[in-house]
C-alpha positions in Angstrom: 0.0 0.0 0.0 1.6 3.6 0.1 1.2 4.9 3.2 3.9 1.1 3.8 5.9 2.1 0.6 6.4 5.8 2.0 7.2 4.6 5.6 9.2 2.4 4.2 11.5 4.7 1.9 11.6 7.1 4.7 13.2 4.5 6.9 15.8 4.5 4.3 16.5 8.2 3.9 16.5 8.0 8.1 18.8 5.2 8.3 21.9 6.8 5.9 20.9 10.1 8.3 21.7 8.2 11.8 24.4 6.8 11.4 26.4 5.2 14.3 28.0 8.4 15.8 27.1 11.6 16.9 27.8 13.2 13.4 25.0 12.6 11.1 25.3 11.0 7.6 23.7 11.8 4.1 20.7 14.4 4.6 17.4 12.2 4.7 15.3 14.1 2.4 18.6 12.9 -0.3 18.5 9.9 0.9 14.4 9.5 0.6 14.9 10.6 -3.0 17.6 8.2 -3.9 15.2 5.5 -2.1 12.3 7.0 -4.4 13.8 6.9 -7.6 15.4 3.1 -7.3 11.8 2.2 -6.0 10.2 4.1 -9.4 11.8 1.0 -11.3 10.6 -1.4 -10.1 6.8 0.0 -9.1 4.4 2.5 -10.6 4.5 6.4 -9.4 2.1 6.6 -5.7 0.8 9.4 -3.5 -0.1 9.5 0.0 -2.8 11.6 1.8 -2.3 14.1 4.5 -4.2 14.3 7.4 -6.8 16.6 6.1 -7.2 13.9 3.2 -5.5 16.1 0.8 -3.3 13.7 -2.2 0.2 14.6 -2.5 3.0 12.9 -4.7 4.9 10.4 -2.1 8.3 11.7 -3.8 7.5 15.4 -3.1 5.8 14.6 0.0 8.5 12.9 1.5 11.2 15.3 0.6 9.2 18.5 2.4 8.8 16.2 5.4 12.3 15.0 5.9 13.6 18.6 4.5 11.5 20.3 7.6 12.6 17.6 9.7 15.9 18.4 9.8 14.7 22.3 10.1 13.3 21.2 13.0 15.7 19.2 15.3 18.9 20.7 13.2 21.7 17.3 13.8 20.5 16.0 16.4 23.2 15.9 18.4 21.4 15.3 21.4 21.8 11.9 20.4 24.4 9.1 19.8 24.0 6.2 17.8 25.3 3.1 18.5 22.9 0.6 16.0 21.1 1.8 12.9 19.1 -0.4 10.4 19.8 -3.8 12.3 18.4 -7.0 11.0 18.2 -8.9 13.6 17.3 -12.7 14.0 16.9 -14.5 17.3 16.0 -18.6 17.5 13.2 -19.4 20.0 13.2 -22.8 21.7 9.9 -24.6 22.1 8.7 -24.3 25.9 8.8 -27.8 28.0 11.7 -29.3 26.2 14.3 -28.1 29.1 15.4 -29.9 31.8 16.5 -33.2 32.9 14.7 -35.2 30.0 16.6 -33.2 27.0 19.6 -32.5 26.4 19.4 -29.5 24.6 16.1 -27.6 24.3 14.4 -28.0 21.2 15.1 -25.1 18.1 11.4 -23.8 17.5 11.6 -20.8 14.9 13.5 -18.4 14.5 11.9 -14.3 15.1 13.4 -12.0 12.5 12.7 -8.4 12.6 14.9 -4.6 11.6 15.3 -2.4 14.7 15.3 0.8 13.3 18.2 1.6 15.8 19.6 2.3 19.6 20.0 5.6 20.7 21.9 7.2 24.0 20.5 10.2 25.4 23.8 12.3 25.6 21.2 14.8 27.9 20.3 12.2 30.7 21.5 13.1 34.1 20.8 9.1 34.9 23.9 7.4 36.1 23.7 4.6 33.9 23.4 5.1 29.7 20.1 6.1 28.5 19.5 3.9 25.7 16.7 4.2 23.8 15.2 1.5 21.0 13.8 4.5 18.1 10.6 3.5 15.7 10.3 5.9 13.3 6.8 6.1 12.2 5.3 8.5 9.8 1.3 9.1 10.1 -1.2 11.1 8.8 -2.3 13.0 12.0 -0.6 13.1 15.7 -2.7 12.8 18.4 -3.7 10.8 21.7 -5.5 8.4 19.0 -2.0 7.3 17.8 -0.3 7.1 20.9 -2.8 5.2 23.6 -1.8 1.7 22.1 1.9 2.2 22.0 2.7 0.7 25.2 1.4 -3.0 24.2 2.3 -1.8 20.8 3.0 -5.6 19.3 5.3 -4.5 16.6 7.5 -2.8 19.3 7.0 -5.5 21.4 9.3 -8.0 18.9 12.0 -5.2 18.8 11.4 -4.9 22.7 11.7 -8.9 23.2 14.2 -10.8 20.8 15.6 -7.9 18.9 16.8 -6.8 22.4 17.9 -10.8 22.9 20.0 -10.2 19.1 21.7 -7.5 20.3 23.0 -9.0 23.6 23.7 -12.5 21.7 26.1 -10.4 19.2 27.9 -8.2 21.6 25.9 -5.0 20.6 24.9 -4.3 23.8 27.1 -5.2 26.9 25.6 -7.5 29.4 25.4 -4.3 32.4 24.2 -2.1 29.7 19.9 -1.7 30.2 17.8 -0.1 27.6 15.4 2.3 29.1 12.9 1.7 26.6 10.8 2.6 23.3 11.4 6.1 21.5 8.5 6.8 19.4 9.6 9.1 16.7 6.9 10.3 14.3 6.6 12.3 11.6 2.8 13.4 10.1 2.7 13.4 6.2 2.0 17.1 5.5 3.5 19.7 3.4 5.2 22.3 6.0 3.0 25.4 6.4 4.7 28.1 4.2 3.7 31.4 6.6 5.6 33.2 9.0 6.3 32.0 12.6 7.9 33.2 15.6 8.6 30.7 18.6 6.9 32.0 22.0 7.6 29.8 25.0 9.3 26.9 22.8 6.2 26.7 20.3 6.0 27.5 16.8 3.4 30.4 16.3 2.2 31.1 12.8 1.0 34.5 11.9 -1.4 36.4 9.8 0.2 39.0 7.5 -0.5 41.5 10.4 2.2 39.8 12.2 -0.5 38.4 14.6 -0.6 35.5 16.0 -3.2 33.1 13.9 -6.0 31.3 15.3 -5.3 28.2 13.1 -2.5 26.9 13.6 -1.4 23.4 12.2 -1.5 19.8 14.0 2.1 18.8 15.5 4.2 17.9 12.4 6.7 15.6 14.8 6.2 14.2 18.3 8.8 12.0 20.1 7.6 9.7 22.2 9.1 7.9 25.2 7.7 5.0 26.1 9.6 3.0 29.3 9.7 -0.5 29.2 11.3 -3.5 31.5 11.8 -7.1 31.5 8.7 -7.9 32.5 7.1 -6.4 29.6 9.7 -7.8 27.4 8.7 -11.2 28.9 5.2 -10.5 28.2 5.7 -10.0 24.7 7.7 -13.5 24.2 5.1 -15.3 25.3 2.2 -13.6 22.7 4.8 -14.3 20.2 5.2 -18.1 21.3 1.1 -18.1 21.2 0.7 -16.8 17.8 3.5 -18.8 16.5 1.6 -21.8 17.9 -1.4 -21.1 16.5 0.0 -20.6 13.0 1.5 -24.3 13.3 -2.5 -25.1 14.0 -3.4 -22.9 10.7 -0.7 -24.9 8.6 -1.8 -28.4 10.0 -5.4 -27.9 9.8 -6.1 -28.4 13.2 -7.2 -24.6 13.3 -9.6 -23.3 10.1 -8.1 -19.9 8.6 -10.9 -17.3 8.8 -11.6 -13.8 8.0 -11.5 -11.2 11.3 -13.6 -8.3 9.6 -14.6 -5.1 11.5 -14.5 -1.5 11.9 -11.2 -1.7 12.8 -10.0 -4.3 11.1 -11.0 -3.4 7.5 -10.2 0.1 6.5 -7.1 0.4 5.4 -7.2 -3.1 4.9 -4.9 -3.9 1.5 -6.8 -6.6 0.9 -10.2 -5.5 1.4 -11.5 -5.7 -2.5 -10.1 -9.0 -2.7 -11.9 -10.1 0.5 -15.2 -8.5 -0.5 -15.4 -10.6 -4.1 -14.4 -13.7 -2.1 -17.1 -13.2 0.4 -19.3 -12.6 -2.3 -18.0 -15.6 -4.1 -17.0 -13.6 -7.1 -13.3 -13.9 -9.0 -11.4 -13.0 -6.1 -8.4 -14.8 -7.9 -8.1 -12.9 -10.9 -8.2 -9.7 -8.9 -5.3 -11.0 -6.9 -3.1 -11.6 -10.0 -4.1 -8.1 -11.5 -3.2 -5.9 -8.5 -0.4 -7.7 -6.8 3.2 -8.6 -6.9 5.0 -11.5 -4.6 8.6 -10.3 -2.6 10.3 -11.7 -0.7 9.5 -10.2 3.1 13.0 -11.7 4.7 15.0 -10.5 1.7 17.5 -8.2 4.3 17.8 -11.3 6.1 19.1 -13.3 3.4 22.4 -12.7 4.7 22.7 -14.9 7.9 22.0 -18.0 4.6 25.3 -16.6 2.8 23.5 -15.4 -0.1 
């Protein structure tokens, strides 16, 4: 979809941006456009809509976004980066086959995953590191709609749980070093408001051509936000991962039927909502399939750990 296509090529200009260090790298809005224009040959030109439901092209969208990004929050330096861009695999042992009975504990599956880094806060006054697991996320609005589920965010939870695991296993982190948590860092798909500001107790004001201060002033364009996490939380969101793993062996076998979960929450949005609707219907839902998508190959930046 291309709200998943944007996200996804802003990752990239982000990622040659923060690069381990506390000098940045190649300015993301270059980066986003390199990203844009390899992407162009392989899929058609897309847009994405801003919160007020307004089409913009996702290549000049993306550029104004990660151009006032930077306008915003200059290098960053308030930050060091010690992991950018890390694909990460951890193998999960099946539960019960420890102890006396086994010699080794049974290989299960292995969790992949791409942390989108770890951060220290050069600014904390804490005695030990502040370090900080970042998930960049753009959105089409910021507000408390977009931030009440974050703290059993699921996607954050397998960063939180064996991405955390990866980066001990390979020496990343240090065994005494403790990560504080999640660091939300979004970024609303909007065009920057061309007027006039000034900044009046640490806000961006827009004004009228009067030099007054307007009564409509934009939504947030960026919001960082901290979420703390612990070990119990990062036990917590092993064992969801264990359960839905273990259904999906029940899915594959048949023990378990596969069937649609369909609901306002569920379906709008929903990639796959056209295709579901003419299979509900019991219409051609096939033939729509092989019009309007394309297979990849989701573990492709894993394909490394298999020497290829």
């Amino acid at each position: 979809m291309p709200a998943l296509r944007l996200g996804t090529l802003i990752h990239k200009g982000m990622a040659g941006w923060y690069i381990p260090g506390i000098k940045r790298g190649v300015h993301p809005a270059i980066g986003f456009e390199k990203a844009y224009e390899a992407d162009l040959k392989k899929q058609s030109k897309m847009g994405a809509r801003d919160e007020d439901g307004k089409w913009n092209d996702a290549g000049e969208l993306g550029v104004a976004m990660l151009n006032h990004y930077v306008d915003v929050y200059g290098k960053d330096e308030r930050w060091e980066v010690l992991v950018t861009e890390y694909p990460f695999k951890a193998l999960v042992y099946k539960p019960g086959t420890e102890g006396q009975h086994y010699k080794k504990p049974e290989p299960w599956f292995w969790f992949t995953g791409v942390l989108d880094g770890v951060w220290r806060d050069r600014q904390s006054k804490r005695k030990t590191a502040d370090l900080w697991i970042p998930d960049h996320k753009s959105t089409a609005g910021i507000g408390d709609s977009k931030l009440n589920y974050l703290q059993l965010d699921d996607q954050a939870g397998g960063y939180w749980s064996y991405g955390v695991e990866a980066l001990y296993t390979n020496g990343l982190l240090k065994k005494g070093q403790r990560l504080s948590g999640m660091l939300y860092n979004f970024l609303r798909k909007a065009v920057p408001d061309e007027r006039p500001y000034k900044i009046e107790r640490g806000k961006q004001l827009y004004l009228n051509k009067d030099g007054s201060v307007s009564k409509q002033q934009p939504s947030p364009y960026f919001l960082r936000a901290p979420i703390w996490r612990d070990e119990y939380d990062r036990n917590q969101a092993k064992l969801r991962i264990q359960n839905d793993f273990r259904r999906n062996e029940m899915l594959r076998s048949g023990e378990l039927e596969v069937s649609k979960n369909p609901g306002m929450f569920t379906c709008p949005g929903c990639w796959a909502s056209d295709i579901c609707e003419l299979h509900e219907t019991g219409a051609d839902y096939e033939s729509m399939i092989e019009g309007t998508t394309q297979k990849w190959e989701p573990y492709a930046e894993h394909e490394i750990y298999q020497g290829r």
